[in-house]
N, CA, C and O atoms as a Tripos MOL2 file, in Angstrom:
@<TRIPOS>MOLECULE
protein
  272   271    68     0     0
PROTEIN
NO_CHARGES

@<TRIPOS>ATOM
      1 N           0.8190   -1.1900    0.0000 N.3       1 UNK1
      2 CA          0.0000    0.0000    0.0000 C.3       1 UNK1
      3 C           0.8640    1.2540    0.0000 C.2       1 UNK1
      4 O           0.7260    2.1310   -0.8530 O.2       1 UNK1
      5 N           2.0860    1.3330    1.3450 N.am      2 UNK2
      6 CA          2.6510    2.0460    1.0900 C.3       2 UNK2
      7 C           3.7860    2.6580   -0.5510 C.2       2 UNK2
      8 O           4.5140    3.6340   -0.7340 O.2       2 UNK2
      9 N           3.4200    1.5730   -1.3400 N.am      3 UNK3
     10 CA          3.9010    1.7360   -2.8760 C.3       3 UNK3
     11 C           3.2290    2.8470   -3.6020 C.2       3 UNK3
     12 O           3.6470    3.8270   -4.2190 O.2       3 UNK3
     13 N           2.3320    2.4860   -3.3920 N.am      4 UNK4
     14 CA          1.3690    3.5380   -4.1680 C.3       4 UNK4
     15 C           1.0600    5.0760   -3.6230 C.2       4 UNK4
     16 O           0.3430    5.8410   -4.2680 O.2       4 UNK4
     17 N           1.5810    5.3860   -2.5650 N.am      5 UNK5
     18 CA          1.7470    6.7260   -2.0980 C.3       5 UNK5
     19 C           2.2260    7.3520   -3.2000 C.2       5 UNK5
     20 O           1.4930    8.1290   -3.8120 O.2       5 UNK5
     21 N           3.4410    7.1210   -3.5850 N.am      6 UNK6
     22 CA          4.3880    8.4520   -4.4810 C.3       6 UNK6
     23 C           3.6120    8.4630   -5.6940 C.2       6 UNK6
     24 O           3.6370    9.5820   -6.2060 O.2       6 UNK6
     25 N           2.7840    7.4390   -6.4830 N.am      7 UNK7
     26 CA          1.9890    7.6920   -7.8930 C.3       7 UNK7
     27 C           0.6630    9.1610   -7.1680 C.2       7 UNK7
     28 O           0.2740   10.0840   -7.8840 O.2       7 UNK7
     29 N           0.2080    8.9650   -5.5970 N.am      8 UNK8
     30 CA         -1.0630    9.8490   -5.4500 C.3       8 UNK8
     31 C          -0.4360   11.0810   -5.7400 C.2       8 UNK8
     32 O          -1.1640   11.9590   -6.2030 O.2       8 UNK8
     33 N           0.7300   11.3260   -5.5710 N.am      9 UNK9
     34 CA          1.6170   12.8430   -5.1390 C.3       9 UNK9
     35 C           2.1100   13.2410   -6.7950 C.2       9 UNK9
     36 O           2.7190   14.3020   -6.9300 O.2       9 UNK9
     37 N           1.8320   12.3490   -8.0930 N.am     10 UNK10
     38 CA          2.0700   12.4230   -9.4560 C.3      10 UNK10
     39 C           0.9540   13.5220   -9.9740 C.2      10 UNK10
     40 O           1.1780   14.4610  -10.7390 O.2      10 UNK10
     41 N          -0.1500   13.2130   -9.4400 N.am     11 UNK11
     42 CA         -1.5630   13.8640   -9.8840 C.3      11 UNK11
     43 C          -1.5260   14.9210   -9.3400 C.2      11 UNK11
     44 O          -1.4860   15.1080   -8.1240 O.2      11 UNK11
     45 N          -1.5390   16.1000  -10.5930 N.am     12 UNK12
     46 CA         -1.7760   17.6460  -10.7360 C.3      12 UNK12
     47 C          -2.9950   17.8130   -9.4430 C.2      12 UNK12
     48 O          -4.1080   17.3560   -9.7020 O.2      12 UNK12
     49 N          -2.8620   18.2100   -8.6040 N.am     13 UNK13
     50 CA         -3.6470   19.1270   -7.7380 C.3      13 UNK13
     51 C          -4.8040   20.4330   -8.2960 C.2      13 UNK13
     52 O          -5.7180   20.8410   -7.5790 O.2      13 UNK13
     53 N          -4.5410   20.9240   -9.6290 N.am     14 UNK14
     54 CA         -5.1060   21.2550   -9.9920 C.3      14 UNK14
     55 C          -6.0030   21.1550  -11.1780 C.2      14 UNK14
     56 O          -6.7010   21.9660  -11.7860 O.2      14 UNK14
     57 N          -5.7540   19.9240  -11.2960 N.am     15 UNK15
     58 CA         -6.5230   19.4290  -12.1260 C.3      15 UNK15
     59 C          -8.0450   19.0730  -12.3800 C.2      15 UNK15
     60 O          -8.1100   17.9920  -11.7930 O.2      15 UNK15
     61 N          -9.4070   19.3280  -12.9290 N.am     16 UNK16
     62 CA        -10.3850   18.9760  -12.2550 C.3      16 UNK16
     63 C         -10.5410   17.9000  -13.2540 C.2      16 UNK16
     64 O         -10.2840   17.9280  -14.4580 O.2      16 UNK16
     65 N         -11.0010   16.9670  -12.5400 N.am     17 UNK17
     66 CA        -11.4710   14.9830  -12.7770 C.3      17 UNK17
     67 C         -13.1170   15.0560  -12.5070 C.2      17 UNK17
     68 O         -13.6330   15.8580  -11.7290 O.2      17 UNK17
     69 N         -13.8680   14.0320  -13.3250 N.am     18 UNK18
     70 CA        -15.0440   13.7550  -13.3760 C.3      18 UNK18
     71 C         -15.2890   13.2140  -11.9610 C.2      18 UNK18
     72 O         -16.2620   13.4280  -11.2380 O.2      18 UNK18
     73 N         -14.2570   12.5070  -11.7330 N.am     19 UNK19
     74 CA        -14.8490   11.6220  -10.6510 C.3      19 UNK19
     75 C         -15.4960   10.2460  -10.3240 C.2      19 UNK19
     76 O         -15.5310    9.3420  -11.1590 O.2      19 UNK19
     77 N         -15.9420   10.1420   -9.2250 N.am     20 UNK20
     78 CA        -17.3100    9.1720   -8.9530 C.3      20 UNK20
     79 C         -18.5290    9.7830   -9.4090 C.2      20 UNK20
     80 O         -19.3940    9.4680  -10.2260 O.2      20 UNK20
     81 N         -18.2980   10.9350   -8.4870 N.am     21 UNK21
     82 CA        -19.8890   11.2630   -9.4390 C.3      21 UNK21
     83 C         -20.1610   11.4980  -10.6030 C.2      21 UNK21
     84 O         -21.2630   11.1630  -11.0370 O.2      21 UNK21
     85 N         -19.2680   12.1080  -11.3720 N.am     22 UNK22
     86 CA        -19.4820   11.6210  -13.0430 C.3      22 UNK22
     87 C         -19.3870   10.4710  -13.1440 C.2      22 UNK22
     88 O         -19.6290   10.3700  -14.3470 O.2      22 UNK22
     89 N         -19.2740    9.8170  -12.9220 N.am     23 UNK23
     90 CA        -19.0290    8.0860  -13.0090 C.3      23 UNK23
     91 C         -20.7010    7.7810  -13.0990 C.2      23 UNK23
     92 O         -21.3000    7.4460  -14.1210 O.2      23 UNK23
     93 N         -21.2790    7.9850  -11.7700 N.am     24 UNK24
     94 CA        -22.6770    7.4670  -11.1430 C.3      24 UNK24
     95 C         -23.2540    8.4180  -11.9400 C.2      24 UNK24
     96 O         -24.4400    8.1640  -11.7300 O.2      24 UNK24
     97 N         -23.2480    9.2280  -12.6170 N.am     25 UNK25
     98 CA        -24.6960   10.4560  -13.3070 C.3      25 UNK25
     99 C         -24.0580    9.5130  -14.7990 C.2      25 UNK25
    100 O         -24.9900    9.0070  -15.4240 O.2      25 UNK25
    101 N         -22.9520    9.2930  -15.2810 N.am     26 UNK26
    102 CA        -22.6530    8.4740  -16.6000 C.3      26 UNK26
    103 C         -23.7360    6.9920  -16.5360 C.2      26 UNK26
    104 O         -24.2970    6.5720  -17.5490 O.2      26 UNK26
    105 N         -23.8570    6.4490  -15.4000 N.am     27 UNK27
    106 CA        -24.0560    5.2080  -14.9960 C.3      27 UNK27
    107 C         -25.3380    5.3270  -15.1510 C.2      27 UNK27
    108 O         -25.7620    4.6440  -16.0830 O.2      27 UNK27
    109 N         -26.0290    5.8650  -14.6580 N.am     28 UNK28
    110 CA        -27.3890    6.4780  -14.4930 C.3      28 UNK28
    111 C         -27.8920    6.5470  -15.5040 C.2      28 UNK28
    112 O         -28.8560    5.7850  -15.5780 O.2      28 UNK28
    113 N         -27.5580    7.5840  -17.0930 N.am     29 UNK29
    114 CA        -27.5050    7.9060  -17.7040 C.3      29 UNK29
    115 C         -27.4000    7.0010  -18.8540 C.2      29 UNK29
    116 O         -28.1350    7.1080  -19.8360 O.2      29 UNK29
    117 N         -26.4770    6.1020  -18.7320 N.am     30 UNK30
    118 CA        -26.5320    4.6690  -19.5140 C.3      30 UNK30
    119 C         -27.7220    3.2190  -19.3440 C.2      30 UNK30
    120 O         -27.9440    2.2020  -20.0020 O.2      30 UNK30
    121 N         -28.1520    3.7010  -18.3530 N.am     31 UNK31
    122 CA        -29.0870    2.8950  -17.4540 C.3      31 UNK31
    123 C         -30.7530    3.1990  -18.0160 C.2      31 UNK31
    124 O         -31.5290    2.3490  -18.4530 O.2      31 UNK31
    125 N         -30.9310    4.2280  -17.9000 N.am     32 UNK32
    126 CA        -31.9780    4.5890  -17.9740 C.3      32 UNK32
    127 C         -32.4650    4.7980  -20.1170 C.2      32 UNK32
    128 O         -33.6060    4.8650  -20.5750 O.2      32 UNK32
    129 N         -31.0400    4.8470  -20.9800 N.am     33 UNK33
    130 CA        -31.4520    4.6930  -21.9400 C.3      33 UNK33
    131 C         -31.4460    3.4790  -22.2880 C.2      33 UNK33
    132 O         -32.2740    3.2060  -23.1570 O.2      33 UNK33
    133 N         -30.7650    2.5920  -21.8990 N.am     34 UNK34
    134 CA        -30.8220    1.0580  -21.9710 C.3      34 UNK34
    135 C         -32.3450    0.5600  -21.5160 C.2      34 UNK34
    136 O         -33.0450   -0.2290  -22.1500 O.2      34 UNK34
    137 N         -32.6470    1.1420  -20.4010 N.am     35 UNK35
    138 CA        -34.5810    0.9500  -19.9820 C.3      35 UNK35
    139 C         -35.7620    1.4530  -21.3960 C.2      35 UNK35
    140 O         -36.7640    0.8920  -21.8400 O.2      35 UNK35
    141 N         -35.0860    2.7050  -21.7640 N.am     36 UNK36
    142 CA        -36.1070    3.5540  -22.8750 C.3      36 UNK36
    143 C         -36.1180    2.8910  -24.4500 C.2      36 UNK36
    144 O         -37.0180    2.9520  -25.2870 O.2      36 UNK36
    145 N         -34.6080    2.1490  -24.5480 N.am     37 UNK37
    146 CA        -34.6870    1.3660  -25.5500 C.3      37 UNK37
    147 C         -35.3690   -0.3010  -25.4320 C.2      37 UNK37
    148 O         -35.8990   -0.8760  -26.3820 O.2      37 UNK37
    149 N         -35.2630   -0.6790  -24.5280 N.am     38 UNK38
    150 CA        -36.1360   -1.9540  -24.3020 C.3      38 UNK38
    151 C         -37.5350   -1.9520  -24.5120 C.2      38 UNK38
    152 O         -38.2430   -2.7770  -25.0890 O.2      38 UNK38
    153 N         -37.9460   -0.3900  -23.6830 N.am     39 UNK39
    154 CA        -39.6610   -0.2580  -23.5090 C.3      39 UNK39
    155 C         -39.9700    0.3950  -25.2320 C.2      39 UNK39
    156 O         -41.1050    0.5140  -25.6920 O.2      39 UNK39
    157 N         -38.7840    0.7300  -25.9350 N.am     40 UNK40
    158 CA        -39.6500    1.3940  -27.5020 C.3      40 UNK40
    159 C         -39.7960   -0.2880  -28.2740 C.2      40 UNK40
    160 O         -40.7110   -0.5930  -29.0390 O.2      40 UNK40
    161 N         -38.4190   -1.4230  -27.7560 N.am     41 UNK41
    162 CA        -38.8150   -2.1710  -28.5160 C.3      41 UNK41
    163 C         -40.0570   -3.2010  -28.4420 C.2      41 UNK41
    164 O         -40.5590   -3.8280  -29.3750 O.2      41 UNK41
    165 N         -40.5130   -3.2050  -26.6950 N.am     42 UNK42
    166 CA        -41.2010   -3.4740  -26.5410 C.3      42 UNK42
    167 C         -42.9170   -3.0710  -27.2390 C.2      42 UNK42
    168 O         -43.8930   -3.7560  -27.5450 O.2      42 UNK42
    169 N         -42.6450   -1.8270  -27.2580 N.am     43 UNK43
    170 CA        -43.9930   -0.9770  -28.1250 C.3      43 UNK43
    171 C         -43.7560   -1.0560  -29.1890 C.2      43 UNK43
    172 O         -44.7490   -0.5610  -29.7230 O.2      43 UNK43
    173 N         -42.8990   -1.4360  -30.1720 N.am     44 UNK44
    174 CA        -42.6840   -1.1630  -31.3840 C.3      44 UNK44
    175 C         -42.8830   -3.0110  -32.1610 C.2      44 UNK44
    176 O         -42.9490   -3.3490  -33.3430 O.2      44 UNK44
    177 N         -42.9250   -3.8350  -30.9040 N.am     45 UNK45
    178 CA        -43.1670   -5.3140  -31.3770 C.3      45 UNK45
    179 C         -44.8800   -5.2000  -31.3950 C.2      45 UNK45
    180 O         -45.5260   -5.8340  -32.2290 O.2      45 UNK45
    181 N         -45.5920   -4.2450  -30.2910 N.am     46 UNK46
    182 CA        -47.2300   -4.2610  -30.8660 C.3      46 UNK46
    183 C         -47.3720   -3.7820  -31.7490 C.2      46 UNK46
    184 O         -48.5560   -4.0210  -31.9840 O.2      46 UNK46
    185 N         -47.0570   -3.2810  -32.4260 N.am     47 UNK47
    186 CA        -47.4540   -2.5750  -33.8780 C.3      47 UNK47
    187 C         -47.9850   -3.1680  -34.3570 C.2      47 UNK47
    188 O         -47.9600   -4.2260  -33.7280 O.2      47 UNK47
    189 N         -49.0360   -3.3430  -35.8660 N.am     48 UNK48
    190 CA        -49.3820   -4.2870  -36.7940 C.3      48 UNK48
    191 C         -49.3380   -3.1740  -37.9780 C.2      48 UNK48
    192 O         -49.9980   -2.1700  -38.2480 O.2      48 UNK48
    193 N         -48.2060   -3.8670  -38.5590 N.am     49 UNK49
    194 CA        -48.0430   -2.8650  -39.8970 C.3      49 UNK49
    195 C         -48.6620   -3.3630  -41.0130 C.2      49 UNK49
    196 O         -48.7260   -2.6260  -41.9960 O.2      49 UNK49
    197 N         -49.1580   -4.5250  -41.0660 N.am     50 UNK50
    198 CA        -50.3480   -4.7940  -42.2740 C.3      50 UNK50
    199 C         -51.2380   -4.1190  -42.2410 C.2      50 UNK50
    200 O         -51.8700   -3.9050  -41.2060 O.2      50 UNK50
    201 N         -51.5530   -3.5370  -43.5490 N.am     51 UNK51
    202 CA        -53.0110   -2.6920  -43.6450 C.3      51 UNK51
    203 C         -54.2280   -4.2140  -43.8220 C.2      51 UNK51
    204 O         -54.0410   -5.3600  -44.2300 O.2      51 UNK51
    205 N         -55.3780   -3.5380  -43.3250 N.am     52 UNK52
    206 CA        -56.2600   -4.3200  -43.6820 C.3      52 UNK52
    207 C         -56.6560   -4.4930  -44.9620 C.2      52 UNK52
    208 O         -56.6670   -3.5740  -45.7810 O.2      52 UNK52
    209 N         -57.1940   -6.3250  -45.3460 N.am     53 UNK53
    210 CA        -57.2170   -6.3930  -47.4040 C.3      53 UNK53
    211 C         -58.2570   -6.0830  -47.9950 C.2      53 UNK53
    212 O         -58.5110   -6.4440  -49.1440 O.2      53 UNK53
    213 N         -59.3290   -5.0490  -46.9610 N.am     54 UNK54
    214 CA        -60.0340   -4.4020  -47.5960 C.3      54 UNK54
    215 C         -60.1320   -3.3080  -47.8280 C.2      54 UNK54
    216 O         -61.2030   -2.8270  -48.1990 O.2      54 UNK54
    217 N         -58.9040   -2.5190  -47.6580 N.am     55 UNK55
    218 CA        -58.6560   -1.2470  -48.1610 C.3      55 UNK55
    219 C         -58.6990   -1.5210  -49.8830 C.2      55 UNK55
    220 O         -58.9870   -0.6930  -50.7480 O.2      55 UNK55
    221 N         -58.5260   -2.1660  -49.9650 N.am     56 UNK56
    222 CA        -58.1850   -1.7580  -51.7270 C.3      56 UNK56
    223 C         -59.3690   -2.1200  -52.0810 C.2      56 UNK56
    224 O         -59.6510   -1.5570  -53.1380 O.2      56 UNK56
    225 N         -60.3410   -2.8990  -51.6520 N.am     57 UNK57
    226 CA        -61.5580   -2.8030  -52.7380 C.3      57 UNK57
    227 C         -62.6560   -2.1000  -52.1360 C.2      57 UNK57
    228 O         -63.8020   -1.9860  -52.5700 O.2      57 UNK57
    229 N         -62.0710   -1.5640  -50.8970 N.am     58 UNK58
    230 CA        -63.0350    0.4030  -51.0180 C.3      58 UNK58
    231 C         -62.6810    1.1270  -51.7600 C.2      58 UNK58
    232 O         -63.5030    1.7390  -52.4420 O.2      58 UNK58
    233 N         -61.2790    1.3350  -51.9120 N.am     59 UNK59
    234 CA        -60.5370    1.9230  -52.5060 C.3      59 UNK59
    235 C         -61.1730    1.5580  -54.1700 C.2      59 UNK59
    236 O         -61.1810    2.4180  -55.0520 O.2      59 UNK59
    237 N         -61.4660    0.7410  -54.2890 N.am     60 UNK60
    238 CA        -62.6050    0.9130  -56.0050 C.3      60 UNK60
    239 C         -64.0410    0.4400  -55.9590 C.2      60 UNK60
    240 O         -64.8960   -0.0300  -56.7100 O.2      60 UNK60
    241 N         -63.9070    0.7330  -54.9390 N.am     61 UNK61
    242 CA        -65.6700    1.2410  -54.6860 C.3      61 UNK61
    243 C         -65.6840    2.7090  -54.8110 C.2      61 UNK61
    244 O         -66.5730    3.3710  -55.3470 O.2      61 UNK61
    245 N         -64.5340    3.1800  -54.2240 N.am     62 UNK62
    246 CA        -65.1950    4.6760  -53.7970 C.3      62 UNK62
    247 C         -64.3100    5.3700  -55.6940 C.2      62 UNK62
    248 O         -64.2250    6.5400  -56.0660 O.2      62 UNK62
    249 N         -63.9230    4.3400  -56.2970 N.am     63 UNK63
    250 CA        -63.6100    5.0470  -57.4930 C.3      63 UNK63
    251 C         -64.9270    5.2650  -58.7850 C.2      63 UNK63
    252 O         -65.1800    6.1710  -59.5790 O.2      63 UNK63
    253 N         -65.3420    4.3710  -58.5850 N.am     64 UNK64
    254 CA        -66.8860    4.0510  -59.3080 C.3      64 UNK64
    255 C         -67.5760    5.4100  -58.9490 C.2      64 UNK64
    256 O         -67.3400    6.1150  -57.9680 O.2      64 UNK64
    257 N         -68.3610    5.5980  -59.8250 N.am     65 UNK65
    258 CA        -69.3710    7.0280  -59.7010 C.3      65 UNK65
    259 C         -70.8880    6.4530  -59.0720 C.2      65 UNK65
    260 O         -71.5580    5.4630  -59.3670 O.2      65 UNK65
    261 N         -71.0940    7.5550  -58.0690 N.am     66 UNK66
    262 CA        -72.4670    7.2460  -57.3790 C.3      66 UNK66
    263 C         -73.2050    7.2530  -58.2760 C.2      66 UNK66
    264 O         -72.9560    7.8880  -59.3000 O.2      66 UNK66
    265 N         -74.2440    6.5800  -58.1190 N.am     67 UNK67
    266 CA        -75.6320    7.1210  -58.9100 C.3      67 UNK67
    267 C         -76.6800    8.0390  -57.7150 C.2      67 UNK67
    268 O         -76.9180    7.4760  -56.6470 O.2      67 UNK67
    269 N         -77.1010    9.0570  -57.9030 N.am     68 UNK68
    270 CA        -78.2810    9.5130  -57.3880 C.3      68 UNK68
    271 C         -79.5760    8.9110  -57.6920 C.2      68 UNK68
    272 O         -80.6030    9.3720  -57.1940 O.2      68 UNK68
@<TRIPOS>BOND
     1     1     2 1
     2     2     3 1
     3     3     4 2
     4     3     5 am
     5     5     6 1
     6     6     7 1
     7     7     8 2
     8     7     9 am
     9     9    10 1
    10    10    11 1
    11    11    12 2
    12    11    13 am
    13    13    14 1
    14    14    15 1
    15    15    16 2
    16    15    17 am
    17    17    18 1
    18    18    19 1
    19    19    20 2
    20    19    21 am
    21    21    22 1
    22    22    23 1
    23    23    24 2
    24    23    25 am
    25    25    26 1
    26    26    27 1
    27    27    28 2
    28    27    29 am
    29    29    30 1
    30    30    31 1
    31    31    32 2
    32    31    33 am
    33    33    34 1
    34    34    35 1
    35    35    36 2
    36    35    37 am
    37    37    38 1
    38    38    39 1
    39    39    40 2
    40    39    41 am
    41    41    42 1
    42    42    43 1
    43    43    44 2
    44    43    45 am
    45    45    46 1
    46    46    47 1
    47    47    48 2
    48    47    49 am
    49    49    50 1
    50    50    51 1
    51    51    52 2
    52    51    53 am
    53    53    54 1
    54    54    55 1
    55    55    56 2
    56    55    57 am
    57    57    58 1
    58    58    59 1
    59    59    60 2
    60    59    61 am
    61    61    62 1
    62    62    63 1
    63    63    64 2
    64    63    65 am
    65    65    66 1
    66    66    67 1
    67    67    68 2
    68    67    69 am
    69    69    70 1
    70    70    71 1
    71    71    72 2
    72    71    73 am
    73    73    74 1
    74    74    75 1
    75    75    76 2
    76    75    77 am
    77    77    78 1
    78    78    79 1
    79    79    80 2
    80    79    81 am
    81    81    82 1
    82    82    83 1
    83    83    84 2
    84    83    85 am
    85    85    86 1
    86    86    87 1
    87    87    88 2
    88    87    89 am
    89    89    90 1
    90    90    91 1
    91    91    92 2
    92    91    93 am
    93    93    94 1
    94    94    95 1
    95    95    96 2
    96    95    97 am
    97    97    98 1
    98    98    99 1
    99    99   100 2
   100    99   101 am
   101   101   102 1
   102   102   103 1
   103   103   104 2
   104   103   105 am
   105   105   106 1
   106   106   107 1
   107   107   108 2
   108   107   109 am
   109   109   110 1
   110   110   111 1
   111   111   112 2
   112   111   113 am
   113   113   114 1
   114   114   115 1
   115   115   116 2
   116   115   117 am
   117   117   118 1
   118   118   119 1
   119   119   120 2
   120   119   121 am
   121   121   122 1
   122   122   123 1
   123   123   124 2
   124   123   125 am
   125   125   126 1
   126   126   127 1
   127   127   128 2
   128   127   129 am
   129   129   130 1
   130   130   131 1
   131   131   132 2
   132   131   133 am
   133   133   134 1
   134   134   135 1
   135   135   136 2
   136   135   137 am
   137   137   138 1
   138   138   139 1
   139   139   140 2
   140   139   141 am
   141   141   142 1
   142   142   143 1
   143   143   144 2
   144   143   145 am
   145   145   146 1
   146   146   147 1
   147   147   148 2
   148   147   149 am
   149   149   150 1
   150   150   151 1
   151   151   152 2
   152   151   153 am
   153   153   154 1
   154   154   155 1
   155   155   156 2
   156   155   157 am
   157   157   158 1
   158   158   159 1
   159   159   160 2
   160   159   161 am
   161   161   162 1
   162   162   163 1
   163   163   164 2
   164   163   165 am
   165   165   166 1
   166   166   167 1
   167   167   168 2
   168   167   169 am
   169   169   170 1
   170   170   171 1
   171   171   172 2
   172   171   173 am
   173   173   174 1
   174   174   175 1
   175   175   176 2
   176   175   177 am
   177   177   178 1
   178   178   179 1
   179   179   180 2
   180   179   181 am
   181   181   182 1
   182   182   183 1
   183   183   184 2
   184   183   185 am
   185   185   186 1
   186   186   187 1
   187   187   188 2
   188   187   189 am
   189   189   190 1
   190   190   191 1
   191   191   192 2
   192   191   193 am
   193   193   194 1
   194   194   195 1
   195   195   196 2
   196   195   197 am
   197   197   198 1
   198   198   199 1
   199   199   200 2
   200   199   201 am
   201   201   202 1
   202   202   203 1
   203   203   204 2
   204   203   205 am
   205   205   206 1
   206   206   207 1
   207   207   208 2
   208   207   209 am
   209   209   210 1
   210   210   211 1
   211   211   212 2
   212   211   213 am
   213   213   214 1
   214   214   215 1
   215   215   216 2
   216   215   217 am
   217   217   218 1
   218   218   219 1
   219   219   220 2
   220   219   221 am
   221   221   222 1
   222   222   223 1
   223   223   224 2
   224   223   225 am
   225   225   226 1
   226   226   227 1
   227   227   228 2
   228   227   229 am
   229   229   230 1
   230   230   231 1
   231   231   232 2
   232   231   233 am
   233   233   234 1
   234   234   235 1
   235   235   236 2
   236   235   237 am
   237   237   238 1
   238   238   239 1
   239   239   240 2
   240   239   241 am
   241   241   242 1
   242   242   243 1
   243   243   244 2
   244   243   245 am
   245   245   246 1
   246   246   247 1
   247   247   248 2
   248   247   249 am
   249   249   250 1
   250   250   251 1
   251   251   252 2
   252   251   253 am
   253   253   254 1
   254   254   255 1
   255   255   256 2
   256   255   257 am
   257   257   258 1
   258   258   259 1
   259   259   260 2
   260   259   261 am
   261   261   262 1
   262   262   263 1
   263   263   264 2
   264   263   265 am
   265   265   266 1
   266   266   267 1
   267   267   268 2
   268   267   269 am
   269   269   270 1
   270   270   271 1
   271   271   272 2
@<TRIPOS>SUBSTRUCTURE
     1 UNK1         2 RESIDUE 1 A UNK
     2 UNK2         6 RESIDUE 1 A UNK
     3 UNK3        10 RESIDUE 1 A UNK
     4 UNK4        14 RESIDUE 1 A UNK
     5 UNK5        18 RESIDUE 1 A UNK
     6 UNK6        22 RESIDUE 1 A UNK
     7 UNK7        26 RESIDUE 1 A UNK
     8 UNK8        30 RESIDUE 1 A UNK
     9 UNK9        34 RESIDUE 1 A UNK
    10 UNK10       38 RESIDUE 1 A UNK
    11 UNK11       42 RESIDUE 1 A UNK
    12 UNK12       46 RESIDUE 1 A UNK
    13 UNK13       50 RESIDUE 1 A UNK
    14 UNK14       54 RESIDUE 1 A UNK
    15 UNK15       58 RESIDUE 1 A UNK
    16 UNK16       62 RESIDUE 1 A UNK
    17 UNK17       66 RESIDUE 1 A UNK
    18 UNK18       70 RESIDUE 1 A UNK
    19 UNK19       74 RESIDUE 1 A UNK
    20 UNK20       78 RESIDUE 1 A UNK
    21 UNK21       82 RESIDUE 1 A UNK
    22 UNK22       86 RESIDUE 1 A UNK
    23 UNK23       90 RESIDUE 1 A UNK
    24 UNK24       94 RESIDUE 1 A UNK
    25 UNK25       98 RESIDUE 1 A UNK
    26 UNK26      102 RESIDUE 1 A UNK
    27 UNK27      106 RESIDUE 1 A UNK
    28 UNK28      110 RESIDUE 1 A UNK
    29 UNK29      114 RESIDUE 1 A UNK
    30 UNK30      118 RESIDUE 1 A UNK
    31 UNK31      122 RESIDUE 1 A UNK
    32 UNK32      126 RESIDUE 1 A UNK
    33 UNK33      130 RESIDUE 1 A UNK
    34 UNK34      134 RESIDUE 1 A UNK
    35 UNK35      138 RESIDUE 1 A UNK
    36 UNK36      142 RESIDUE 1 A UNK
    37 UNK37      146 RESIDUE 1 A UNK
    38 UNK38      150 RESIDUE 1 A UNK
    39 UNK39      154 RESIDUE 1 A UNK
    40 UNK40      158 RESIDUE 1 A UNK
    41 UNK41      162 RESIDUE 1 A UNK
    42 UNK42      166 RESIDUE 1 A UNK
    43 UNK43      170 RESIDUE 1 A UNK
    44 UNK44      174 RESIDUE 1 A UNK
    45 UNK45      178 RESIDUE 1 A UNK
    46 UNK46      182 RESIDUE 1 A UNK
    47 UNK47      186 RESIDUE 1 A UNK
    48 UNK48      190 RESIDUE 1 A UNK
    49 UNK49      194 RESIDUE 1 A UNK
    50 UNK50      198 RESIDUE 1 A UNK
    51 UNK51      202 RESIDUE 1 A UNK
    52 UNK52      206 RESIDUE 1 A UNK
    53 UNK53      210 RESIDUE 1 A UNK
    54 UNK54      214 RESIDUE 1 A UNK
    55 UNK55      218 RESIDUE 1 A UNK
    56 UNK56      222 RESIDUE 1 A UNK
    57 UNK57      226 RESIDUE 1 A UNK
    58 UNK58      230 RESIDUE 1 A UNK
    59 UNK59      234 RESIDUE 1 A UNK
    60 UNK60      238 RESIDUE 1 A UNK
    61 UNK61      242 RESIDUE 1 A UNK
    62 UNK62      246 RESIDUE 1 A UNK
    63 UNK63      250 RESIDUE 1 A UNK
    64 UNK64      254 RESIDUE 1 A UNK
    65 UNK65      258 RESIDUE 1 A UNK
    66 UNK66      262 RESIDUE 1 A UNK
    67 UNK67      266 RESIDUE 1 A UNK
    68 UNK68      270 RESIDUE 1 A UNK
């Protein structure tokens, strides 16, 4: 333990470092988009991107001319 004294006395004193707590707000921060990407894929597996197969033959119904 006593080895590692003279490397603490290497580090600029005036230096400013992120830290732990940049560490834990990074951590946090990685955490919570890792949650937001699970829950979009989760919502994004209900989807139903098939249209229904009767769009297209309204779709030429409503091309035909009414009669009054």
């Amino acid at each position: 333990m006593t080895q590692l004294v003279p490397l603490a006395k290497e580090v600029d004193e005036n230096k400013v470092t992120p830290g732990v707590l940049g560490f834990i707000v990074f951590a946090v921060m990685a955490v919570a988009v890792w949650g937001l990407m699970k829950s979009m894929n989760r919502h994004m597996g209900k989807v139903d991107f098939k249209e229904p197969e009767d769009t297209a033959a309204k779709a030429a119904s409503d091309a035909e001319p009414q009669r009054s």
